[in-house]
Biopython code that builds the backbone (N, CA, C, O; Angstrom):
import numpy as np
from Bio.PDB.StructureBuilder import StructureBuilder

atoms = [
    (1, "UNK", "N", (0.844, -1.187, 0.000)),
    (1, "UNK", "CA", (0.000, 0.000, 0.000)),
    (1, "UNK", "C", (0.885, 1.244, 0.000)),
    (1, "UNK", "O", (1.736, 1.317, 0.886)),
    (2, "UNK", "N", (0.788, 2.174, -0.841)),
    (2, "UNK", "CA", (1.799, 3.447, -1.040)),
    (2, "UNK", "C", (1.068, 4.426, 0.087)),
    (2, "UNK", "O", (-0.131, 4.569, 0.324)),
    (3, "UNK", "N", (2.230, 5.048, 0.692)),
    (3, "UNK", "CA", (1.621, 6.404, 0.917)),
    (3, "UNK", "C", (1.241, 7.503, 0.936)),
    (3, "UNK", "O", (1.861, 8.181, 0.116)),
    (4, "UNK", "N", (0.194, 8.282, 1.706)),
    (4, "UNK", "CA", (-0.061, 9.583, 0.559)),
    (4, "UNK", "C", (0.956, 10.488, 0.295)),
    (4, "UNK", "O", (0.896, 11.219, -0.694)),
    (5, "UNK", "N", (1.964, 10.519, 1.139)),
    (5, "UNK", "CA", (3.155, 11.264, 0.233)),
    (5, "UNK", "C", (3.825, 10.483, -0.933)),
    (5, "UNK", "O", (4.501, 11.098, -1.758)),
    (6, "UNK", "N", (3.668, 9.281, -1.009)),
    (6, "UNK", "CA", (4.033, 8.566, -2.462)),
    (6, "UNK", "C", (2.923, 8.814, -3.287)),
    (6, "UNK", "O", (3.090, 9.125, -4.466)),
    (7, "UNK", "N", (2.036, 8.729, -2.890)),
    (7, "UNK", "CA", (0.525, 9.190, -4.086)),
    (7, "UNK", "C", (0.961, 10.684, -4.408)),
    (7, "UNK", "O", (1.179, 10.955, -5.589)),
    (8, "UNK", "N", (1.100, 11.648, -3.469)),
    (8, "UNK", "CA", (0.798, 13.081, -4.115)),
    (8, "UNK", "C", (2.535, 13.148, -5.021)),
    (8, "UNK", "O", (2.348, 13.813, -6.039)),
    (9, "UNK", "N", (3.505, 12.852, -4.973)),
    (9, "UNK", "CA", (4.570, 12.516, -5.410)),
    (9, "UNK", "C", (4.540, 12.131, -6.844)),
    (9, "UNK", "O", (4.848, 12.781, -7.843)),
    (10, "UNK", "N", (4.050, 10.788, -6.693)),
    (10, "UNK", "CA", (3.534, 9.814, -8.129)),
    (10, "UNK", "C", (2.844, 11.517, -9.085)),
    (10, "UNK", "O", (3.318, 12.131, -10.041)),
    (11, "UNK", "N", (1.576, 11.766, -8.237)),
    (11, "UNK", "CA", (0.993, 12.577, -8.821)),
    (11, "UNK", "C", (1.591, 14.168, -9.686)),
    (11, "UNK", "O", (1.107, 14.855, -10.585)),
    (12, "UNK", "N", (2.892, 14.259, -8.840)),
    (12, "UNK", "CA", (3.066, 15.588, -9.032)),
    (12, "UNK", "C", (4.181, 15.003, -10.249)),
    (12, "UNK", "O", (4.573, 15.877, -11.022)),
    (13, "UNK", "N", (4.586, 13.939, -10.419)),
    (13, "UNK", "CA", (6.194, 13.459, -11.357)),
    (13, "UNK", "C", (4.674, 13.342, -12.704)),
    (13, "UNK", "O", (4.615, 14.072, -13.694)),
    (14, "UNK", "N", (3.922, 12.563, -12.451)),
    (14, "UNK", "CA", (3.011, 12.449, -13.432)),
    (14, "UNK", "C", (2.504, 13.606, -14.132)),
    (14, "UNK", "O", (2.464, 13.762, -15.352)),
    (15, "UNK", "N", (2.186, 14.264, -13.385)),
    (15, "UNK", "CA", (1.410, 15.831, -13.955)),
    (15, "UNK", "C", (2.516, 16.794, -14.970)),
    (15, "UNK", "O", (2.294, 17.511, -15.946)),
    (16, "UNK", "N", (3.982, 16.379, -14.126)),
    (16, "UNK", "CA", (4.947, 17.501, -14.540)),
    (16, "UNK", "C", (5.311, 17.037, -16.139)),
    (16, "UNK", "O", (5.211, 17.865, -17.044)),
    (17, "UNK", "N", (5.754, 15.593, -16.409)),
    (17, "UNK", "CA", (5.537, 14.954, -17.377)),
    (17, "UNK", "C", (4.421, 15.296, -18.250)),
    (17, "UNK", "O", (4.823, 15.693, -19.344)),
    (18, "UNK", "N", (3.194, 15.274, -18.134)),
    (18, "UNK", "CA", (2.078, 15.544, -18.585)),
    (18, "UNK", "C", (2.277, 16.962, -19.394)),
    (18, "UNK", "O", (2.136, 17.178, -20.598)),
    (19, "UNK", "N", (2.571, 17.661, -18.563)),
    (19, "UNK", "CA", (2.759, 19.026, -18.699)),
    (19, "UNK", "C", (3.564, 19.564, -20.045)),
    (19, "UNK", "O", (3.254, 20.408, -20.886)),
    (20, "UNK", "N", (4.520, 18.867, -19.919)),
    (20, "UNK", "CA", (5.871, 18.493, -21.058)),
    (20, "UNK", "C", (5.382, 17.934, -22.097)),
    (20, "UNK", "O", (5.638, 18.404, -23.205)),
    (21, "UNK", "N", (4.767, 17.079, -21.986)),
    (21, "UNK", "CA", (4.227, 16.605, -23.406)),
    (21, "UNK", "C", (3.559, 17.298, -23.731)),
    (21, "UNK", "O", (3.741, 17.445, -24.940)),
    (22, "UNK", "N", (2.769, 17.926, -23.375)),
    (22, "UNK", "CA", (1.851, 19.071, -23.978)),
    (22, "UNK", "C", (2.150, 20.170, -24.686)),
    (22, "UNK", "O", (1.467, 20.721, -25.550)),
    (23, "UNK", "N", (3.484, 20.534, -24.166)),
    (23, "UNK", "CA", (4.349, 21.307, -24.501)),
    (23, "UNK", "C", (5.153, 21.275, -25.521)),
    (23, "UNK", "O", (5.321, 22.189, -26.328)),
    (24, "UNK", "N", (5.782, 20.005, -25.515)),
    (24, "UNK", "CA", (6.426, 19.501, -26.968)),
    (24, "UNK", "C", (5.541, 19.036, -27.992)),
    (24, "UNK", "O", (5.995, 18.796, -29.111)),
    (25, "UNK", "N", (4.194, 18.867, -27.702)),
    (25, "UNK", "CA", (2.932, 19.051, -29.024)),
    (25, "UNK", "C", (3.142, 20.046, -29.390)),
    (25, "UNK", "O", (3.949, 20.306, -30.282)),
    (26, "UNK", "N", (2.269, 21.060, -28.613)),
    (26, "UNK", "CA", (2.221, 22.066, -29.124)),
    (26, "UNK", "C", (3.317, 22.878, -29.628)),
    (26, "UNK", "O", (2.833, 23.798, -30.286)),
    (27, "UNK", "N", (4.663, 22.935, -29.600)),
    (27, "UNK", "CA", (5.902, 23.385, -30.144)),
    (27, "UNK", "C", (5.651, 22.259, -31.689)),
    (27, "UNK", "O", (5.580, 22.600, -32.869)),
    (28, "UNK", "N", (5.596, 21.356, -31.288)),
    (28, "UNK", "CA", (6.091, 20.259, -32.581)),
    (28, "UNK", "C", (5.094, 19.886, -33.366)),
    (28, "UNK", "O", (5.445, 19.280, -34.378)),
    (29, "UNK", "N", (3.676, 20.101, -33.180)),
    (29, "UNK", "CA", (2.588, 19.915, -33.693)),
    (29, "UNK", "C", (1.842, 20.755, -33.510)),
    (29, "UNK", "O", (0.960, 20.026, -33.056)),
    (30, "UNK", "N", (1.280, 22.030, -33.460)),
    (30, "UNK", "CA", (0.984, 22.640, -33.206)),
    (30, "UNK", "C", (-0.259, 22.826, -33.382)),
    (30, "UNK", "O", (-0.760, 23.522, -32.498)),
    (31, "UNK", "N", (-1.323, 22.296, -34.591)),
    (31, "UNK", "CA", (-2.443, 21.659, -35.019)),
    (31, "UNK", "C", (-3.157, 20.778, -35.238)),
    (31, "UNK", "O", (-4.074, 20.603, -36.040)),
    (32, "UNK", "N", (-2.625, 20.102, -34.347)),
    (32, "UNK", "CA", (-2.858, 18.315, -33.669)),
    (32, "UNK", "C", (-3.693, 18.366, -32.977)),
    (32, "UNK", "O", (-3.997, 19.548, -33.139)),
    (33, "UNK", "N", (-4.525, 17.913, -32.109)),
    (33, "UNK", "CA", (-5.655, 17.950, -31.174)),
    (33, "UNK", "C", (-5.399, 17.704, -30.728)),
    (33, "UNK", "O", (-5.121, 16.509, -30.826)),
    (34, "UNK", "N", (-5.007, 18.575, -29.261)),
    (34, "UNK", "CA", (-4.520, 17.957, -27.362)),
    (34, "UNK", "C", (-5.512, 17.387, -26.909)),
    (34, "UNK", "O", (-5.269, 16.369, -26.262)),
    (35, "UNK", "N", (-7.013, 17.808, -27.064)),
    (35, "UNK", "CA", (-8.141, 17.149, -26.401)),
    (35, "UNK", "C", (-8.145, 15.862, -26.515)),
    (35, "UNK", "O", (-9.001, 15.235, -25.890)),
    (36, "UNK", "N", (-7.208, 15.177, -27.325)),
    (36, "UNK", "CA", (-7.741, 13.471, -27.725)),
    (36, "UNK", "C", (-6.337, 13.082, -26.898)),
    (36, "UNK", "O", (-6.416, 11.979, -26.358)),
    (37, "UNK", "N", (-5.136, 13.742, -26.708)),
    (37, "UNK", "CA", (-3.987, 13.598, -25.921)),
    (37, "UNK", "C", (-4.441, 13.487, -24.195)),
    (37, "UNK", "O", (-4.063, 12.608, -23.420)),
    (38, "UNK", "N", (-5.477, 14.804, -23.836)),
    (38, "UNK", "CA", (-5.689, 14.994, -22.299)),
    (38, "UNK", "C", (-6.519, 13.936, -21.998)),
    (38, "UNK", "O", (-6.285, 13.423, -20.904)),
    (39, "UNK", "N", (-7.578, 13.370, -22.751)),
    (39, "UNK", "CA", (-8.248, 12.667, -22.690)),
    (39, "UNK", "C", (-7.844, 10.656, -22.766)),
    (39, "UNK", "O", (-8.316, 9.653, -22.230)),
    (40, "UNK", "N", (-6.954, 10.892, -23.554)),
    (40, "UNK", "CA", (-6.023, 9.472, -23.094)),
    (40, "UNK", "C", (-5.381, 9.507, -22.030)),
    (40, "UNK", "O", (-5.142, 8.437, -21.470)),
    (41, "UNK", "N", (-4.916, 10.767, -21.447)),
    (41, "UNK", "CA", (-4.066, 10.881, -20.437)),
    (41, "UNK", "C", (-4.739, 10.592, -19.185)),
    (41, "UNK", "O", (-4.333, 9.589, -18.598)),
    (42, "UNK", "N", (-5.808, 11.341, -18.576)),
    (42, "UNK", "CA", (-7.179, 11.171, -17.917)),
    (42, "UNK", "C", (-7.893, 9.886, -17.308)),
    (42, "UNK", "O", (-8.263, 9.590, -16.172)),
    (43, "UNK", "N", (-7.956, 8.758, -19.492)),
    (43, "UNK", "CA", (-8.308, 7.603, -19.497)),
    (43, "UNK", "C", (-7.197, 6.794, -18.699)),
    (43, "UNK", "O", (-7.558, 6.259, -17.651)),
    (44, "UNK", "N", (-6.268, 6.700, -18.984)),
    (44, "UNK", "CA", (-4.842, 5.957, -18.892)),
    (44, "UNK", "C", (-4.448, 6.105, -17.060)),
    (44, "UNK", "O", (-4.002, 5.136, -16.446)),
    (45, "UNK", "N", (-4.801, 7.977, -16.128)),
    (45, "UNK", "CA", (-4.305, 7.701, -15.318)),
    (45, "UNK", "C", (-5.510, 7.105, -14.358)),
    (45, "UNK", "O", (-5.187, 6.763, -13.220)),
    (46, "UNK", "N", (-6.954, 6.960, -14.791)),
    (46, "UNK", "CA", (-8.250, 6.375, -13.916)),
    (46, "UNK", "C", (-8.223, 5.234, -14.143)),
    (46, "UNK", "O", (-8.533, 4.439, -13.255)),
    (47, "UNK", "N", (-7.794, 4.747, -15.566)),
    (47, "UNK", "CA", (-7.268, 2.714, -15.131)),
    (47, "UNK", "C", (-6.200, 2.264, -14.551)),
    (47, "UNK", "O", (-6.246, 1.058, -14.307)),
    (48, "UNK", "N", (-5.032, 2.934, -14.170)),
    (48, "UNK", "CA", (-3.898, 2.640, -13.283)),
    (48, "UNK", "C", (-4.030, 3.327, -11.991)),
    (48, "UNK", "O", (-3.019, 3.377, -11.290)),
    (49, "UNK", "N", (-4.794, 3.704, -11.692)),
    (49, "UNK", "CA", (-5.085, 3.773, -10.241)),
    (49, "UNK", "C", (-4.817, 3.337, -9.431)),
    (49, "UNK", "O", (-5.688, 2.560, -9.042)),
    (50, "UNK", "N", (-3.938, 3.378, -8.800)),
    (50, "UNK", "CA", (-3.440, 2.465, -7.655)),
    (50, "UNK", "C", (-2.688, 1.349, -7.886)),
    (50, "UNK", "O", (-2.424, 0.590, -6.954)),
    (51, "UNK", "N", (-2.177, 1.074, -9.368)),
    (51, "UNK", "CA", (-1.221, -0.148, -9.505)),
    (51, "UNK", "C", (0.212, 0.363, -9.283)),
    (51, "UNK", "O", (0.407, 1.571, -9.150)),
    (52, "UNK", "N", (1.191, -0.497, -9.240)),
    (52, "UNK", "CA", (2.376, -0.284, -9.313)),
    (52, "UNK", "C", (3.340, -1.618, -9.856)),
    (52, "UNK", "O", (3.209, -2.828, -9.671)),
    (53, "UNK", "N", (4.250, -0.905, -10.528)),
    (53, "UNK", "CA", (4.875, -2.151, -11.147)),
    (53, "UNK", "C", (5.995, -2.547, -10.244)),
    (53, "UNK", "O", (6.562, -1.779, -9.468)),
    (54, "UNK", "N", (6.327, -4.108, -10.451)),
    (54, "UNK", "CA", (7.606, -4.600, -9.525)),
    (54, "UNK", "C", (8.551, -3.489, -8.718)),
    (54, "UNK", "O", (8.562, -3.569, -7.490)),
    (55, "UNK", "N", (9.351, -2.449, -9.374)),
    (55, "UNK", "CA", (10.347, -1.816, -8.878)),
    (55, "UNK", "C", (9.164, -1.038, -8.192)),
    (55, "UNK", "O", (9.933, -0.275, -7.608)),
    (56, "UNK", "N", (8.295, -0.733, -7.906)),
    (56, "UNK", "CA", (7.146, 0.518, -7.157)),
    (56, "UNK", "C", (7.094, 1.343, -7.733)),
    (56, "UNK", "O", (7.120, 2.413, -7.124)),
    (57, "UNK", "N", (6.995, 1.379, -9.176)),
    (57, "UNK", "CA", (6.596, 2.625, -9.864)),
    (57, "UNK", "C", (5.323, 2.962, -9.959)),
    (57, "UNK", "O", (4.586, 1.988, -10.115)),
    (58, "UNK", "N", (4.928, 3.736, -9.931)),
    (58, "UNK", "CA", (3.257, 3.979, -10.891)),
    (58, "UNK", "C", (3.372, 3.478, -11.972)),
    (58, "UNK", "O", (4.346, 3.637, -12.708)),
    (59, "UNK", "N", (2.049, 2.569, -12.300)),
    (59, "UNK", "CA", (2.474, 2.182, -13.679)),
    (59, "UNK", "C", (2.188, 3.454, -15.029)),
    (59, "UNK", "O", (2.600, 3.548, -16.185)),
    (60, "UNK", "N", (1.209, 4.362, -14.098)),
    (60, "UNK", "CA", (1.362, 5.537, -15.192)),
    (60, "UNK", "C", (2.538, 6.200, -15.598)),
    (60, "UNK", "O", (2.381, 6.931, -16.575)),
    (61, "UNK", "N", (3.629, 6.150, -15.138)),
    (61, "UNK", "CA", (5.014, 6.997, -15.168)),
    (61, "UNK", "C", (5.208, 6.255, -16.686)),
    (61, "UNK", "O", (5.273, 7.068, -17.609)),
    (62, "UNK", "N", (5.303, 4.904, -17.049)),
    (62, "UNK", "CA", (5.992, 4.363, -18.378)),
    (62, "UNK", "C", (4.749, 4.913, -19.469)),
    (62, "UNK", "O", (5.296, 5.020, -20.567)),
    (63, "UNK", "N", (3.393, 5.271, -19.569)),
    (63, "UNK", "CA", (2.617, 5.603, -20.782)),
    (63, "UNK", "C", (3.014, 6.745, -21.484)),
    (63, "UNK", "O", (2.942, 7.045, -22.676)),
    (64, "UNK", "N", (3.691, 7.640, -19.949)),
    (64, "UNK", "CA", (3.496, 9.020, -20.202)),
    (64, "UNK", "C", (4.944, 9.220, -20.850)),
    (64, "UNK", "O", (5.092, 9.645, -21.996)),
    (65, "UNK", "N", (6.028, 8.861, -19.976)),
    (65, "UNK", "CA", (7.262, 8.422, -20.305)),
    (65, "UNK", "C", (7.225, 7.953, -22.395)),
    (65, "UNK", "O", (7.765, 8.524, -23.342)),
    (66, "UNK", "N", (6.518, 6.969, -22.345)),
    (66, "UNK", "CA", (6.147, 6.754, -24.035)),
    (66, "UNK", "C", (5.217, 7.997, -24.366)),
    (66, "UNK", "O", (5.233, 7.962, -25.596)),
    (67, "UNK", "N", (4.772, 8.595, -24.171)),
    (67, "UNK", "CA", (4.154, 9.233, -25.078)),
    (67, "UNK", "C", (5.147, 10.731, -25.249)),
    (67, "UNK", "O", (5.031, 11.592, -26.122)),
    (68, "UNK", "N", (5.912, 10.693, -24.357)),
    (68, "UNK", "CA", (6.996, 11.901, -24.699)),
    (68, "UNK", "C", (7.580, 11.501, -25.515)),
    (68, "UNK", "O", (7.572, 12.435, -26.318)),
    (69, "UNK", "N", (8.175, 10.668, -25.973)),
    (69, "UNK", "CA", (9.135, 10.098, -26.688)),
    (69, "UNK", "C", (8.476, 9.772, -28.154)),
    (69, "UNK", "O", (9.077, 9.527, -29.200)),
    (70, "UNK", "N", (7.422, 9.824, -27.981)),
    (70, "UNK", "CA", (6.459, 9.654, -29.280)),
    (70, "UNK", "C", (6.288, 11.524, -29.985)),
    (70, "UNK", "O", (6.414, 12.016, -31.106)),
    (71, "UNK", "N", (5.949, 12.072, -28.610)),
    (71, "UNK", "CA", (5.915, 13.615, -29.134)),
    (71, "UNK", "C", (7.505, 14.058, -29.632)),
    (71, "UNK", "O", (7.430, 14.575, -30.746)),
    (72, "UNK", "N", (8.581, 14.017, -29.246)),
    (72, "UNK", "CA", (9.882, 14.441, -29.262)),
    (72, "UNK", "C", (10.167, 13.910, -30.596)),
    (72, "UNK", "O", (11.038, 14.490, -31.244)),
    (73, "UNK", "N", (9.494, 12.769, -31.178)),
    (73, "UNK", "CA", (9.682, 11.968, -32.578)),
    (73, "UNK", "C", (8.555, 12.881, -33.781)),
    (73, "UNK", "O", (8.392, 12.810, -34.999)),
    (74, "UNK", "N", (7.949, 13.713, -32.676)),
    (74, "UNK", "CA", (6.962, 14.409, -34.118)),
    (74, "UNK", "C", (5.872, 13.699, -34.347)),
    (74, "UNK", "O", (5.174, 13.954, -35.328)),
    (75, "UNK", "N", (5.540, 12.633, -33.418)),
    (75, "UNK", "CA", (4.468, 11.915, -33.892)),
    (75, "UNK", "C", (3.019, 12.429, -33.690)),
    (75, "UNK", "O", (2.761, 13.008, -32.634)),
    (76, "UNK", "N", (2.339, 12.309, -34.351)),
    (76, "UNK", "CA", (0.551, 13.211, -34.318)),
    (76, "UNK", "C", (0.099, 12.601, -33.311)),
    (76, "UNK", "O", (0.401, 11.464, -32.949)),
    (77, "UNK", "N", (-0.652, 13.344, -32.812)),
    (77, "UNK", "CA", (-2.178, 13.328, -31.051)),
    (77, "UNK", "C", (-2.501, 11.838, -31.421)),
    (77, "UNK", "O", (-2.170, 11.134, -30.467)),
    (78, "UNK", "N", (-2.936, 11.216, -32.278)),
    (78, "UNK", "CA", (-3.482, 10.031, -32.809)),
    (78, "UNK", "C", (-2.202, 8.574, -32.017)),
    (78, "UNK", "O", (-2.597, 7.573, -31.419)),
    (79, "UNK", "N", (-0.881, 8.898, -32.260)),
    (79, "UNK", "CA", (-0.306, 8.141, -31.228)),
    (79, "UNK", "C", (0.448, 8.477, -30.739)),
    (79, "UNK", "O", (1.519, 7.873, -30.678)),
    (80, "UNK", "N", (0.202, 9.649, -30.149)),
    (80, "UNK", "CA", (0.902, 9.692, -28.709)),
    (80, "UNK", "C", (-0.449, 9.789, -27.699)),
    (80, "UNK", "O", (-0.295, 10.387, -26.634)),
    (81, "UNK", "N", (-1.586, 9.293, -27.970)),
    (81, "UNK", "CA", (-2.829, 8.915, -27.862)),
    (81, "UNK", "C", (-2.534, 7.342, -27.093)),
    (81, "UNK", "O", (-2.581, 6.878, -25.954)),
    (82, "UNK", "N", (-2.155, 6.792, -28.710)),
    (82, "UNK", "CA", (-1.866, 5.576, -28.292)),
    (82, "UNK", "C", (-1.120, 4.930, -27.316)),
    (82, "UNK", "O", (-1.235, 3.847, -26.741)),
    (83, "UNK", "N", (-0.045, 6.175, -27.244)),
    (83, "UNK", "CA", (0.966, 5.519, -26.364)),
    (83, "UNK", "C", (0.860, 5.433, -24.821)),
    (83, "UNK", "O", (1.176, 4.598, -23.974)),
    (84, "UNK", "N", (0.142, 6.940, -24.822)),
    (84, "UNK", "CA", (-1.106, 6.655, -23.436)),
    (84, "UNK", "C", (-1.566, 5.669, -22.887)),
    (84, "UNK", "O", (-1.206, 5.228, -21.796)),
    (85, "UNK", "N", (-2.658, 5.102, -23.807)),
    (85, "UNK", "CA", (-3.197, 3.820, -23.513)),
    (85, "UNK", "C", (-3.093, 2.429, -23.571)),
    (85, "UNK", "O", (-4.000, 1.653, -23.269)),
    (86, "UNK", "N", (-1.503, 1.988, -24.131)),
    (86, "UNK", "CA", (-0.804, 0.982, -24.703)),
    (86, "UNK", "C", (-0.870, 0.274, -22.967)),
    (86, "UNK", "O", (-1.206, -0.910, -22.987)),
    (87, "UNK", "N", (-0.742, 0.542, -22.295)),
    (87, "UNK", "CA", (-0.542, -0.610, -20.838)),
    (87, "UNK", "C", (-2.154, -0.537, -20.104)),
    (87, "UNK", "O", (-2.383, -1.146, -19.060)),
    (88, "UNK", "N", (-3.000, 0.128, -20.668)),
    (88, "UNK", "CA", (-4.438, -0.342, -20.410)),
    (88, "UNK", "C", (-4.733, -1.341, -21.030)),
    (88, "UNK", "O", (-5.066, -2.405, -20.508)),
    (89, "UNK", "N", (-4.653, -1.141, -22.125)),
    (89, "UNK", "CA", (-5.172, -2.496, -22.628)),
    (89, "UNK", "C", (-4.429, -3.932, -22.358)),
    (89, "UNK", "O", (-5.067, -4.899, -22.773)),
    (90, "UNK", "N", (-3.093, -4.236, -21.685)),
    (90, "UNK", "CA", (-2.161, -4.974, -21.933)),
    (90, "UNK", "C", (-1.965, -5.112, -20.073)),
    (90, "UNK", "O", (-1.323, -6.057, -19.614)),
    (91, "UNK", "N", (-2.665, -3.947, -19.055)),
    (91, "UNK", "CA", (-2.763, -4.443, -18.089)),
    (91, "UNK", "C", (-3.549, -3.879, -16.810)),
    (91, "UNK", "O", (-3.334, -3.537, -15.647)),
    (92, "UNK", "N", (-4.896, -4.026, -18.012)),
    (92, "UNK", "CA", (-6.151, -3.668, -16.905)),
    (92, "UNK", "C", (-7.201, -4.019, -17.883)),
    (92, "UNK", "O", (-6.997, -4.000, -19.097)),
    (93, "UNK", "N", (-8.421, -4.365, -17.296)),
    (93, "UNK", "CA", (-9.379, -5.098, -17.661)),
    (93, "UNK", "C", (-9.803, -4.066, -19.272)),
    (93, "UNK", "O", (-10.273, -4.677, -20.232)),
    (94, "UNK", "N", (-9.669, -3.205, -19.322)),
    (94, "UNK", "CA", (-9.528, -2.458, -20.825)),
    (94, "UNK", "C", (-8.895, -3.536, -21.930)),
    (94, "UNK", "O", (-7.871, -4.218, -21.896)),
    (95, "UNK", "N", (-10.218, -3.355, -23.175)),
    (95, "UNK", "CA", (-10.094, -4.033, -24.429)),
    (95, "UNK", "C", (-9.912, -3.063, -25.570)),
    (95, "UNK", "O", (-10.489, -1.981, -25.457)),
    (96, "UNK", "N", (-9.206, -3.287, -26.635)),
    (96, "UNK", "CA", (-9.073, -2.702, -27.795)),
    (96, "UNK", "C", (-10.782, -2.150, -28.114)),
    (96, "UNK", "O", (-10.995, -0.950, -28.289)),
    (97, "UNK", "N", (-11.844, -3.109, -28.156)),
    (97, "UNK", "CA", (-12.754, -2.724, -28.291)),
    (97, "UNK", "C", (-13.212, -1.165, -27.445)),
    (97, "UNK", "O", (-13.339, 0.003, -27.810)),
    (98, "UNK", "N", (-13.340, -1.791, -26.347)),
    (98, "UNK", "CA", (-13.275, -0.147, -25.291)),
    (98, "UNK", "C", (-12.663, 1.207, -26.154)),
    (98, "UNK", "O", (-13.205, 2.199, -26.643)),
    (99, "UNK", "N", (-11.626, 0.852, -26.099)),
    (99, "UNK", "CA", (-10.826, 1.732, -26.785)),
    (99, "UNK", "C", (-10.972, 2.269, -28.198)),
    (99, "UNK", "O", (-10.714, 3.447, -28.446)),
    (100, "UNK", "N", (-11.277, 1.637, -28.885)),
    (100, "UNK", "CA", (-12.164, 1.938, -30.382)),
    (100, "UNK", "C", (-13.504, 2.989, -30.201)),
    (100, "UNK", "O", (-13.716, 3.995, -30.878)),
    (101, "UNK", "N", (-14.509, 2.350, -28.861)),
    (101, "UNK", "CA", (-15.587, 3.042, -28.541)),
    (101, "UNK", "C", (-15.280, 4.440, -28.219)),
    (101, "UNK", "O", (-15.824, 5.463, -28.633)),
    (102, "UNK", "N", (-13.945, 4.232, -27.099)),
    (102, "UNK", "CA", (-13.862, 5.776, -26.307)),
    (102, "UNK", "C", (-12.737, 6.636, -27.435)),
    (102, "UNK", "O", (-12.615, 7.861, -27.411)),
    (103, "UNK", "N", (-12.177, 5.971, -28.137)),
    (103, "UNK", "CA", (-11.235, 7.034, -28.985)),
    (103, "UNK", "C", (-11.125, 6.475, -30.254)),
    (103, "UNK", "O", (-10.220, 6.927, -30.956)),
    (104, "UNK", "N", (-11.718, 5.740, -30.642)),
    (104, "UNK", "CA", (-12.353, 6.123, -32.397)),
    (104, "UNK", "C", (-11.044, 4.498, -32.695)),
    (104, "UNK", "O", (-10.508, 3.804, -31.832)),
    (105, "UNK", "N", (-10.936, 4.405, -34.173)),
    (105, "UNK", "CA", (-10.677, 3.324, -35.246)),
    (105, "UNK", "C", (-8.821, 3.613, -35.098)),
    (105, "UNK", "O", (-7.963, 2.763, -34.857)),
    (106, "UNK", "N", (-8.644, 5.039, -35.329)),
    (106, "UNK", "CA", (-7.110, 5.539, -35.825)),
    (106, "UNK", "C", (-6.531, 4.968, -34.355)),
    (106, "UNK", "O", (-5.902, 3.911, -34.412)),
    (107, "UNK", "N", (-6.731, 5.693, -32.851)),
    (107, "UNK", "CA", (-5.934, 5.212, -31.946)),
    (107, "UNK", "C", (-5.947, 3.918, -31.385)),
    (107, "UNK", "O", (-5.143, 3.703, -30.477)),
    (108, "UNK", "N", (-7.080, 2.566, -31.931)),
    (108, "UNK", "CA", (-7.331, 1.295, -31.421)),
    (108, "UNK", "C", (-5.805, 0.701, -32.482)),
    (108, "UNK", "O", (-4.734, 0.176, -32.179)),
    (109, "UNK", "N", (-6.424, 1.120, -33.765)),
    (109, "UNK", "CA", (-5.612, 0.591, -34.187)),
    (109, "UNK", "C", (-4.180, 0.233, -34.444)),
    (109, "UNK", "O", (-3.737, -0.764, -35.013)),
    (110, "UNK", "N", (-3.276, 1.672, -33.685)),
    (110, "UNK", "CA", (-2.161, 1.689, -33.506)),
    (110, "UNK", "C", (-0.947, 0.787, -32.292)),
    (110, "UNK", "O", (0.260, 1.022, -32.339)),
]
sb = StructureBuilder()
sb.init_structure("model")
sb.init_model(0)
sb.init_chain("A")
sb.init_seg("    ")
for serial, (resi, resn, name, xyz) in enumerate(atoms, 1):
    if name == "N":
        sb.init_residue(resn, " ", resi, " ")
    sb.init_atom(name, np.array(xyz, "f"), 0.0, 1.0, " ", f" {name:<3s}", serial, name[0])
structure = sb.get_structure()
């Protein structure tokens, strides 16, 4: 069980990250749609809620972690979308299907 100074912690490394990617969109894409980015981000940190991987990470730290690295590559909202939600589906009761429903054909499919 983490504690709430590891929760508000998790929270604040998560957000600051968050923050950054948003940032390197909008520098690097600038006409991309963040709303489909905040909204994976949102999705991605309400299904890892409270998990943590072996070493005690949040498991949200590695989506977000990928999705910088997806923005820094120039890649469009569509997957760095994906990259968001790549460990929901792979490790929480979230299906590709879900994911098709809540963010369309382009980010299931990636």
């Amino acid at each position: 069980m983490t504690t709430l100074r590891e929760q508000i912690a998790t929270n604040m490394l998560t957000v600051t990250k968050f923050r950054e990617l948003l940032r390197d969109m909008k520098e690097n894409r600038p006409n991309d749609d963040l709303e489909l980015v905040r909204k994976a981000y949102e999705f991605s940190q309400k299904q890892h809620s409270g998990q943590q991987r072996a070493s005690g990470e949040p498991y949200l730290v590695h989506p977000v972690e990928v999705a910088l690295v997806l923005a820094e590559m120039k890649m469009d909202s569509v997957a760095v979308a994906a990259g968001l939600l790549h460990d929901s589906v792979e490790d929480t009761s979230v299906t590709i299907v879900d994911i098709r429903k809540e963010f369309g054909e382009q980010v299931a499919h990636c």
